[in-house]
N, C-alpha and C positions, 0 to 999 in steps of 0.2 A: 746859463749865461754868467758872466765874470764880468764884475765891475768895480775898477780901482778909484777912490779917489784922495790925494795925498795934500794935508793940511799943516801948515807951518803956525804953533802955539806960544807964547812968548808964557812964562808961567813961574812965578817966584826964584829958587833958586837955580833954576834950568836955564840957559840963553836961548837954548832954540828947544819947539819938539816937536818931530815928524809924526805922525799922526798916519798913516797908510790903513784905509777903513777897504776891508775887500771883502765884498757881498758874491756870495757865492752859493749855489741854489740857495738859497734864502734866508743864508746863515751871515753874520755879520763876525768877522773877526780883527781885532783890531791889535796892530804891531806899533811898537813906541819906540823910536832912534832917539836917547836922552844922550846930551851933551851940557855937561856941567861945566861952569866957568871956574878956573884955579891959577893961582897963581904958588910961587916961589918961594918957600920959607926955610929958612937956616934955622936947625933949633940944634940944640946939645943934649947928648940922653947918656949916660950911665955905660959903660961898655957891656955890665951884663945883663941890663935890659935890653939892649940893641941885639944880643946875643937870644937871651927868650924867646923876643918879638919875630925875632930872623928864625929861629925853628919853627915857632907856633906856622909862622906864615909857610913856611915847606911843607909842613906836615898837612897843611888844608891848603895847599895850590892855591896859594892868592898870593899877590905883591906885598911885600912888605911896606910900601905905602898905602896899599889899600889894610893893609890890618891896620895900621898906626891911624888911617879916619875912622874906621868904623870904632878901632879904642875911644877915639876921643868923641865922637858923637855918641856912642853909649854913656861916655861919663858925665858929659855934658845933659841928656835926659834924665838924666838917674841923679844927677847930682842934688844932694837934700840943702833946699833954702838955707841960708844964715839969718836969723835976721836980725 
């Protein structure tokens, strides 16, 4: 027997998350639809940074916006306090 039941989570930086729990012989597996909230920013970068960024991100099939957040949220963890 198969049984779905789908839950809508409100959760820090997520607006919504799908939650689909599907119990199946008696295994529980659980699938997550995350949808981040973003907006629009203009910034100005170096042309041969834009140039790096833009191969690194071919070379590992990802967006070139998705490299440029996960750059800046790695720097942003890692970055060493001033104080």
């Amino acid at each position: 027997m198969e049984h779905h039941d789908t839950y809508m989570v409100s959760s820090g930086r997520y607006t919504s998350i799908f939650i689909c729990v599907i119990i199946k012989r008696g295994v529980i597996k659980l699938f997550e639809i995350k949808k981040t909230s973003s907006s629009n920013k203009t910034i100005r970068m170096p042309d041969s940074l834009i140039e790096k960024l833009e191969r690194l991100a071919a070379k590992n099939d990802i967006s070139f916006n998705q490299l440029v957040i996960q750059c800046c949220e790695y720097a942003i963890e890692n970055l060493v306090s001033q104080n």
